[in-house]
N, C-alpha and C positions, 0 to 999 in steps of 0.2 A: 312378795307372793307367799302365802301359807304351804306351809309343805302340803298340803292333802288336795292343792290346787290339782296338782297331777293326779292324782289319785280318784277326781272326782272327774275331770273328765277321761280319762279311763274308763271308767264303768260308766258315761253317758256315750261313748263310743262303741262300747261292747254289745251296750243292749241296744243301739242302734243295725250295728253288725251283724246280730242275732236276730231280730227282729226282719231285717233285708232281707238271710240267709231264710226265715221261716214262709218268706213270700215267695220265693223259688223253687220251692220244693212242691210236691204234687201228693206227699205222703203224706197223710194226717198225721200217725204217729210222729214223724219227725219231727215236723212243725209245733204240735204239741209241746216238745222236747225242747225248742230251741224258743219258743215263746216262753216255757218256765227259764230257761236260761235269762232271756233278757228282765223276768220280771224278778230275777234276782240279783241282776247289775244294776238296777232300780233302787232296788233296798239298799245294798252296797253302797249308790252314790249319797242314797239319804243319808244312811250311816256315816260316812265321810264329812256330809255337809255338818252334820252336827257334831261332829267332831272337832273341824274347823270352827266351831262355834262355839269350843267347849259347853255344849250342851249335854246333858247326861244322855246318854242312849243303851241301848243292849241289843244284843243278838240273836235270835233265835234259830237254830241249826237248821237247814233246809233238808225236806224230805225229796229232793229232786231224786235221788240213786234209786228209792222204794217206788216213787210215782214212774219215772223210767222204769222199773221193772214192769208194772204191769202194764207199761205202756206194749212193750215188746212181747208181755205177756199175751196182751189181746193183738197185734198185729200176728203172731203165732196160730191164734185161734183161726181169727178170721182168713188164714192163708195167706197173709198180703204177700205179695212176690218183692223180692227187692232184688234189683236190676241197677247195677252200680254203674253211675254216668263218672266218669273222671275228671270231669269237672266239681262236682257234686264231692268226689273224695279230695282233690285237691282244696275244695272250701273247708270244709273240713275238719283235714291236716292243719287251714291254716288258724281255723277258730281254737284248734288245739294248743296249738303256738300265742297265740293271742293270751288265753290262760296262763300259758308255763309264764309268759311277760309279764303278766300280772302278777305271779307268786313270787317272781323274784325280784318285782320293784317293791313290793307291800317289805319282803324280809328285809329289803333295805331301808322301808321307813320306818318298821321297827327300830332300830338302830338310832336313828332322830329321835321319836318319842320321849318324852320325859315320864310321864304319866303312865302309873300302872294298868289302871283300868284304860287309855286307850293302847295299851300295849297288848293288854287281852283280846278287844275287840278287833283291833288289826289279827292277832292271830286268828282269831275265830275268822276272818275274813279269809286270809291264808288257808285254812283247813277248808271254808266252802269251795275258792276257786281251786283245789286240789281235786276235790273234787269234779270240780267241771269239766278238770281236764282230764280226770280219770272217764267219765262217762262219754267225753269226745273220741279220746280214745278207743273207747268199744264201739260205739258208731263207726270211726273210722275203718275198725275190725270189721264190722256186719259186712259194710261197703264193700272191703274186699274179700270177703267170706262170707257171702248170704246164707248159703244154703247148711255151712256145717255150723254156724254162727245162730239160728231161727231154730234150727231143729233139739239144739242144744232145750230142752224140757226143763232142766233145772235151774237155767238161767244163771249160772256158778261166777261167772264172771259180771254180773252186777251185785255180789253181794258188796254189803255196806263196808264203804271206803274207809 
């Protein structure tokens, strides 16, 4: 078995997760949010496969943290109310956890790697899923902090990860 076996399905399980979780929900914005999630566990497994394939690849930094912003930005505008189900913040919680697993299996197959360049791309992977799990964590925030969370104007807590 190739080491990036796990790794690839990992991110065909996430963006599976993700994609479930954006069927559930009844907020556009969310869902938004949680469809760019999976369609960046997409690229990830790509990246993986070609990795496994010593095929050359590269990464391109995802703008998810900015497009989040105004996603929240216009959910603000338009008033949406967000009315936290606890079910809803326990999914969540758990998509948040799902990330941290991922950050801390990728660090460990850094370690495996021989190869510079996919020792890069694996980190550039690491640095996205830190991300996901930085921006899960402020959902998680909203969820149980709508109102001081929504009215916040400057958005200070999605600034770039």
């Amino acid at each position: 078995m190739n080491i990036f076996d796990f790794a690839i399905q990992m991110e065909k399980d996430a963006e599976k997760f993700y994609r479930d979780l954006a069927n559930k929900t009844d907020k556009v914005g969310f869902k938004n949010i949680l469809n760019m999630l999976a369609d960046d566990e997409v690229k990830h497994g790509e990246i993986f496969t070609n990795l496994k394939a010593n095929e050359t690849t590269n990464m391109e930094t995802t703008e998810i943290l900015t497009k989040s912003k105004n996603i929240f930005q216009e959910m603000k505008a338009q008033n949406v109310e967000i009315i936290p189900v606890d079910e809803e913040v326990d999914l969540y919680t758990n998509a948040r956890e799902i990330e941290q697993k991922g950050v801390d299996s990728y660090k460990e197959l850094v370690k495996k790697v021989k190869d510079e360049n996919q020792k890069m791309i694996l980190m550039k992977i690491i640095d996205e899923e830190e991300r996901h799990f930085y921006l899960l964590d402020n959902l998680v925030e909203l969820l149980l902090r709508p109102k001081q969370w929504i009215e916040n104007a400057e958005f200070s807590h999605l600034e770039e990860y």
